[in-house]
C-alpha positions as CSV (number, residue, x, y, z in Angstrom):
1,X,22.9,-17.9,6.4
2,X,19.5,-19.2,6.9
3,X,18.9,-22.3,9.3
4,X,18.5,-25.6,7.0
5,X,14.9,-27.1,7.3
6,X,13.7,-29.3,9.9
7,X,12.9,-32.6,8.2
8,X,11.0,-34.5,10.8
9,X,9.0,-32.8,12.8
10,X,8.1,-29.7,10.7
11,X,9.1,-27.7,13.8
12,X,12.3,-25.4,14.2
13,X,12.8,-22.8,17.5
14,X,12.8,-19.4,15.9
15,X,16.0,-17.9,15.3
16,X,17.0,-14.5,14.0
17,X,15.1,-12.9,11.1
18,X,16.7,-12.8,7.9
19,X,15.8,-10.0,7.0
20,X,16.1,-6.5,8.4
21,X,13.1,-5.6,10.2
22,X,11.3,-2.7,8.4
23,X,10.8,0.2,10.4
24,X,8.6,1.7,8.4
25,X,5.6,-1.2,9.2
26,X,5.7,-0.7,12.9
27,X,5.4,3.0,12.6
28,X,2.2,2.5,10.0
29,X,0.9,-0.2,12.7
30,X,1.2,2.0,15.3
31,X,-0.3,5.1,13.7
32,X,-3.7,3.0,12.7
33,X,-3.8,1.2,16.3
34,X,-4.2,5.4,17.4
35,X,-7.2,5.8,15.2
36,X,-8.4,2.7,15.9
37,X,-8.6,3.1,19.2
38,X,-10.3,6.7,19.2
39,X,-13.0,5.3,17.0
40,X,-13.6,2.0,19.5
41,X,-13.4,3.8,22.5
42,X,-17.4,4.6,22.9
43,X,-18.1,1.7,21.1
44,X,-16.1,-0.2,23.8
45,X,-17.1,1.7,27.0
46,X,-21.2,1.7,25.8
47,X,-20.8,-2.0,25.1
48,X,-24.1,-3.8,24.2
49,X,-25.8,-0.6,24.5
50,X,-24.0,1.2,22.0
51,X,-26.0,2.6,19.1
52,X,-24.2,3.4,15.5
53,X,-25.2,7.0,14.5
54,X,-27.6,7.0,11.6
55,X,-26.4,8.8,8.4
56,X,-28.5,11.3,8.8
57,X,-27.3,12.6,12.2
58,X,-26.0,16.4,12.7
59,X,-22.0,16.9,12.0
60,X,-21.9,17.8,15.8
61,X,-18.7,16.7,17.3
62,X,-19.2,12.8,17.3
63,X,-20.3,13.5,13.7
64,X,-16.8,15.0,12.5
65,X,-14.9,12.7,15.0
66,X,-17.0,10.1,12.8
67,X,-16.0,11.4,9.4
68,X,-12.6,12.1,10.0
69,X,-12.1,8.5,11.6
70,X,-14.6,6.2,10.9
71,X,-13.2,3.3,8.5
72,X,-10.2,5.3,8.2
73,X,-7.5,3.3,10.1
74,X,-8.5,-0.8,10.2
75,X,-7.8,-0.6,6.2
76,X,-4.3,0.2,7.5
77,X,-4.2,-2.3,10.2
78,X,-6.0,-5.0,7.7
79,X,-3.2,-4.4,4.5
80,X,-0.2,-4.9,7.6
81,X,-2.1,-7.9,8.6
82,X,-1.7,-9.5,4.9
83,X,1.7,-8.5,4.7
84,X,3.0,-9.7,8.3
85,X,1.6,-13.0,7.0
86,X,3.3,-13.3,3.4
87,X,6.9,-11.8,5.2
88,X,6.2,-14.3,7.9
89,X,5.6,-17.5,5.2
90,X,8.7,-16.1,3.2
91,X,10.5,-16.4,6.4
92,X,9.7,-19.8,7.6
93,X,9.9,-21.7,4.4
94,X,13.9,-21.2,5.2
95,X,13.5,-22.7,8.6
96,X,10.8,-25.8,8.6
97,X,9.6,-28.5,6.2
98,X,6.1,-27.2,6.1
99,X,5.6,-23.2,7.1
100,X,1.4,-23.4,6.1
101,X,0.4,-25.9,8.9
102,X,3.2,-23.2,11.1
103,X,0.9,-20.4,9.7
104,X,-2.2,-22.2,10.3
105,X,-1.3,-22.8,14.1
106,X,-0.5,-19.3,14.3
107,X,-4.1,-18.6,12.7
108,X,-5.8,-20.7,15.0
109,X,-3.9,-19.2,18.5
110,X,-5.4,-16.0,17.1
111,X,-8.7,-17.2,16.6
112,X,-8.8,-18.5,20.2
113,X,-7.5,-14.6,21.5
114,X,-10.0,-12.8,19.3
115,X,-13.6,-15.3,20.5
116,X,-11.7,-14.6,24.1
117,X,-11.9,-10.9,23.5
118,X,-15.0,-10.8,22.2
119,X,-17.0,-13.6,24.8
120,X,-15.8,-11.8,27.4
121,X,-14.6,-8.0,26.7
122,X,-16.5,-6.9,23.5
123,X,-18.5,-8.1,20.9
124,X,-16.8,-5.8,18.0
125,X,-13.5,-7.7,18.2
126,X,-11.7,-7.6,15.2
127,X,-9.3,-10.2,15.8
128,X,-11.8,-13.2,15.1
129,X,-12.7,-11.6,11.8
130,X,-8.9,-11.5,10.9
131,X,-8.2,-15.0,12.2
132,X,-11.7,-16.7,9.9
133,X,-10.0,-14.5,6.4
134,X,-6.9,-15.3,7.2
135,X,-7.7,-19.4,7.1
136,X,-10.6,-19.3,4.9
137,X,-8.7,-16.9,2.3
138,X,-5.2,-15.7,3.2
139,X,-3.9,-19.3,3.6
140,X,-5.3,-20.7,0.5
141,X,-4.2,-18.1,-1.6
142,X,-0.3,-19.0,-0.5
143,X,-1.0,-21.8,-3.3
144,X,-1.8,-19.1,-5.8
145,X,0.9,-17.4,-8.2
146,X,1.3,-13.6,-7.3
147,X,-0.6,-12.1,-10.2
148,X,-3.9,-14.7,-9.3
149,X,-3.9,-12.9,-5.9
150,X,-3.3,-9.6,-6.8
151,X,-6.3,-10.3,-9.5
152,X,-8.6,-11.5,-6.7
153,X,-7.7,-8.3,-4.1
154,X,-8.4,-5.8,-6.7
155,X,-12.1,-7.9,-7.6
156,X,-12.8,-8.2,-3.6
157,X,-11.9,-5.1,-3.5
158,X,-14.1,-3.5,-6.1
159,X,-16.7,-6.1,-5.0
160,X,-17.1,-4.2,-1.4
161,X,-17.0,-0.8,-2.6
162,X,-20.4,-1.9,-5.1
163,X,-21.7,-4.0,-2.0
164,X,-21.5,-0.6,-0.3
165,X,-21.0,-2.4,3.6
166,X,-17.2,-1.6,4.0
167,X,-15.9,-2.8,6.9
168,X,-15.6,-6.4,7.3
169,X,-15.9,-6.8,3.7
170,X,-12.5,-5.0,2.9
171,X,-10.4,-7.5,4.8
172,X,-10.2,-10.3,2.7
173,X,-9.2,-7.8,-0.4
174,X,-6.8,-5.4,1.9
175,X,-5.4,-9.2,3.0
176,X,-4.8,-10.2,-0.6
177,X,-3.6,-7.1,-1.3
178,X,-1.1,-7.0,1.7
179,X,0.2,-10.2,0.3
180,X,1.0,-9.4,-2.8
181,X,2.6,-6.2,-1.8
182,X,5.5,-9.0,-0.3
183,X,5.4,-11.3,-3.3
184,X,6.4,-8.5,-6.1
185,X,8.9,-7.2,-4.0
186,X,6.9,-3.9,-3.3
187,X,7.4,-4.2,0.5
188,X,11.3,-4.6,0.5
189,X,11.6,-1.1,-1.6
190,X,9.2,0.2,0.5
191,X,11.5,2.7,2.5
192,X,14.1,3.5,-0.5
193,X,11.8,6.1,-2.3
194,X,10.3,9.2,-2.0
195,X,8.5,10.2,-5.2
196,X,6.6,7.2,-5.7
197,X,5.0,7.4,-2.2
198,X,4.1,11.3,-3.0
199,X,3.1,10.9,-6.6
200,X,0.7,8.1,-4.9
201,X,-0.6,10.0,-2.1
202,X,-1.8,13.4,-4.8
203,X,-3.4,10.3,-6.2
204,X,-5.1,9.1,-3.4
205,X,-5.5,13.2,-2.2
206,X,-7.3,14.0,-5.6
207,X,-10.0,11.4,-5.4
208,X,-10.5,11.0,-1.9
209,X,-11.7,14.9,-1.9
210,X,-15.0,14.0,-4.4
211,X,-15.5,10.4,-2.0
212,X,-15.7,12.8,1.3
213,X,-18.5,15.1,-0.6
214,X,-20.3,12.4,-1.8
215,X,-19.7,10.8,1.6
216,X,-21.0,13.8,3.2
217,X,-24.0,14.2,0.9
218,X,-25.4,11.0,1.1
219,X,-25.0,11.0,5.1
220,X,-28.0,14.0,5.1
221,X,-30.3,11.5,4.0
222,X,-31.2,8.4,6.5
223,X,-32.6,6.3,3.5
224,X,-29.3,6.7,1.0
225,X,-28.6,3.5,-0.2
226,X,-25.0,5.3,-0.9
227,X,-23.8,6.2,2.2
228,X,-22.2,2.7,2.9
229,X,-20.3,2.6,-0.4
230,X,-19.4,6.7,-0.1
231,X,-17.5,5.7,3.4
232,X,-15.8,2.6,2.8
233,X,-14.7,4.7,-1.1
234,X,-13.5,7.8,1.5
235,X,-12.4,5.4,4.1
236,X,-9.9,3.3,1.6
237,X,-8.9,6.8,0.0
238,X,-7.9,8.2,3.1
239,X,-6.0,5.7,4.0
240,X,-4.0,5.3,1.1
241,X,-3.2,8.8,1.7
242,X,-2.2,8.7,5.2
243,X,0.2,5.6,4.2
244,X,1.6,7.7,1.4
245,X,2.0,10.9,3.9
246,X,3.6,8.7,6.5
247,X,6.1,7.0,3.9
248,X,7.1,10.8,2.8
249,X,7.4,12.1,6.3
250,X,10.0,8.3,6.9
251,X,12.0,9.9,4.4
252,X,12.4,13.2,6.3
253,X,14.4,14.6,9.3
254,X,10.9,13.5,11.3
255,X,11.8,9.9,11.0
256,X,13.4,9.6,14.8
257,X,10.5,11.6,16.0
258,X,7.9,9.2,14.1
259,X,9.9,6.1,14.9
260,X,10.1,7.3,19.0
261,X,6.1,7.9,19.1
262,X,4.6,5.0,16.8
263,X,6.9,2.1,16.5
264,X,6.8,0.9,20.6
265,X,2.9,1.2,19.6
266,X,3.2,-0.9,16.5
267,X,5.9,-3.6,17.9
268,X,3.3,-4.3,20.4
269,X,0.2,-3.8,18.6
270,X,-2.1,-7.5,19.7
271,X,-0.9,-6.4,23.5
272,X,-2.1,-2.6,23.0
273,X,-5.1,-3.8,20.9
274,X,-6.5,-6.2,24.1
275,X,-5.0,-4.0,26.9
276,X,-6.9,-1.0,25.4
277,X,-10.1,-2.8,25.9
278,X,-9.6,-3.5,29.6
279,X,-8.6,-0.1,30.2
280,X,-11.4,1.6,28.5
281,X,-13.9,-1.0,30.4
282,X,-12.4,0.3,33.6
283,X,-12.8,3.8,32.9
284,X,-16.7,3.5,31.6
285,X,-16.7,1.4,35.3
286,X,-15.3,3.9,37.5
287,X,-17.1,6.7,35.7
288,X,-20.9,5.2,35.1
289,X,-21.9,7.6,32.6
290,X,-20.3,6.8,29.3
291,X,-23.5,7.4,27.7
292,X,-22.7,11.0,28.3
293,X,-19.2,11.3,27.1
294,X,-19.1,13.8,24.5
295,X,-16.4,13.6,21.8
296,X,-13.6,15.7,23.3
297,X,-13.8,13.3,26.5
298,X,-13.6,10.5,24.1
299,X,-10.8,12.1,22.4
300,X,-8.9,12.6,26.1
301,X,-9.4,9.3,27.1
302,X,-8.1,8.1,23.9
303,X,-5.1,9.9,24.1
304,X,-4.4,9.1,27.9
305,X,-4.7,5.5,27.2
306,X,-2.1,5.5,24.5
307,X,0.2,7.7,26.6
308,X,0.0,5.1,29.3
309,X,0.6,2.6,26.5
310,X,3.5,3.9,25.1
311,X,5.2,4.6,27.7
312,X,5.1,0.9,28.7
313,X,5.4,-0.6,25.4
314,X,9.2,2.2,25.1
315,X,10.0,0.8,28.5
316,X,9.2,-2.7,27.6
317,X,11.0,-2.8,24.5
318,X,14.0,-1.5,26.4
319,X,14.7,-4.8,28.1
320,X,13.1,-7.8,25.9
321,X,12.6,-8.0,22.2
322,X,8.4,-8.3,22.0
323,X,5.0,-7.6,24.0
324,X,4.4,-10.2,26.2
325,X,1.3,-11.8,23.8
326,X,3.3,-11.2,20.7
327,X,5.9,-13.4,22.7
328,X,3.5,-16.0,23.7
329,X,1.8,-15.5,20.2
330,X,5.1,-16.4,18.8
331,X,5.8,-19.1,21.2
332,X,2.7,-20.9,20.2
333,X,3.2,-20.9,16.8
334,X,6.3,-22.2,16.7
335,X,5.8,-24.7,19.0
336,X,9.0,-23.9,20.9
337,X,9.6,-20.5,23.7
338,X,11.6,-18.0,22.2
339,X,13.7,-15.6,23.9
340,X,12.4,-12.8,25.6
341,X,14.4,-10.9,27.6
342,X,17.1,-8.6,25.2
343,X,20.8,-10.1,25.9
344,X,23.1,-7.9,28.3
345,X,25.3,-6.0,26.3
């Protein structure tokens, strides 16, 4: 039974979820903080002096690594985003008197960690981005019936794609979207089903094949006004189909095996996320040539960075019940320290 509502000071300590939590987002949250990272990882180590690839450069290897990844994963990471904060609002309106200004604090701390991040690590921080929509958009639209902001995700949506700029301009749609995922009850069913998931993904399979030719057309031409709106098409299609492909696989004798390799990376995503920055720093600063990387060193210092990462975040998760700046994340936007450490059995 859910904790009554604190009357007074519109502040309760956080006490056990009441609901199940749902496997099935950690592992999705930890297979797009993978591709995230492999995509961010020259970006990160080049830092100021990183320059994008034109359209028109040669499919070499950073030129597959590009197409296969490039805008792929943050719609993911963007759509968990908006539907952590709708199963996080659901949740607190059962335990304080006013869950948006509980929300907004929790907005705010993560403002403050992404202009950290990006003042002093990187200037491509996401975090900031997520923490201005989610005020500026997220929140407000907690005032809106469901179908209003389902409306508005599919019109921001559409609205980027004929922009053509992607990125950036997807989050405030994949937010909305996210949400109202959680308000018609799409998110709670999300793991019963099987068919809907793969009748989805041949959806998203059969038109994201025509978006990667047209994507890979209008890259052979520097000047195509195209390209932007070909990617962020093939980048939304994709991942719709990896979501769908994941969900299938959940439903399969691979679950443990997904669950033991992405979930410790998706509990702990804002740790991962940060630590993955200072780790790549070090590596472009012990090495001095990250100029010179080519794609398959790229590709091996991704995937030494998230070994080292989940084997902490496994370990970790052993003996308390959250990354350490999820915990303090937490901490701060309830206003109260939770518990950290698991109890002894």
């Amino acid at each position: 039974m859910p904790a009554s509502r604190t009357t007074q000071t519109g502040a309760a300590p956080p006490p056990a979820a009441t609901r199940p939590r749902i496997a099935a987002l950690d592992v999705l949250r930890g297979f797009a903080l993978c591709g995230i990272l492999l995509v961010n990882v020259g970006p990160i180590a080049y830092s100021g002096g990183f320059e994008p690839r034109s359209p028109g450069a040669p499919l070499d290897g950073f030129g597959w690594l590009s197409l296969l990844l490039d805008q792929r994963f943050f719609p993911i990471f963007s759509l968990l985003f908006g539907i952590g904060f709708a199963l996080l609002l659901d949740s607190a309106a059962h335990r304080v008197a006013r869950p948006r200004l509980l929300l907004l604090r929790r907005l705010l701390v993560l403002l403050a960690l992404g202009l950290a991040h990006m003042l002093l690590l990187w200037f491509g921080d996401i975090l900031t981005i997520y923490a201005l929509v989610g005020l500026l958009v997220l929140l407000p639209s907690t005032w809106l019936p469901r179908c209003v902001v389902a409306g508005l995700a599919a019109m921001l949506l559409a609205a980027a794609l004929v922009i053509g700029q992607g990125g950036p301009s997807l989050v405030p749609g994949l937010f909305l979207l996210g949400s109202a995922l959680v308000r018609y009850g799409v998110v709670d069913r999300i793991e019963r089903s099987t068919r809907v998931p793969a009748a989805l993904g041949l959806v998203f399979a059969a038109a994201a094949a025509p978006a990667l030719w047209w994507q890979i057309g209008s890259r052979t031409d520097p000047g195509n006004p195209h390209f932007g709106r070909s990617m962020a098409a093939a980048g939304l299609l994709l991942a719709g189909l990896y979501i769908c492909v994941l969900l299938v696989l959940l439903r399969t004798p691979l679950r443990p095996v997904l669950q033991a390799v992405f979930a410790p990376l998706g509990r702990m995503a804002l740790t991962n996320y940060l630590t993955a920055t200072l780790l790549v720093l070090a590596v472009a600063r012990i090495d001095g040539q990250a100029e010179s990387w080519s794609a398959a060193t790229v590709m091996g210092i991704a995937a030494a960075i998230l070994t080292a990462q989940w084997l902490w975040s496994t370990l970790w998760l052993r003996r308390c019940t959250q990354g350490p700046l999820e915990w303090l994340w937490r901490w701060a936007t309830w206003g109260r320290r939770p518990p950290l450490r698991r109890p002894a059995d």
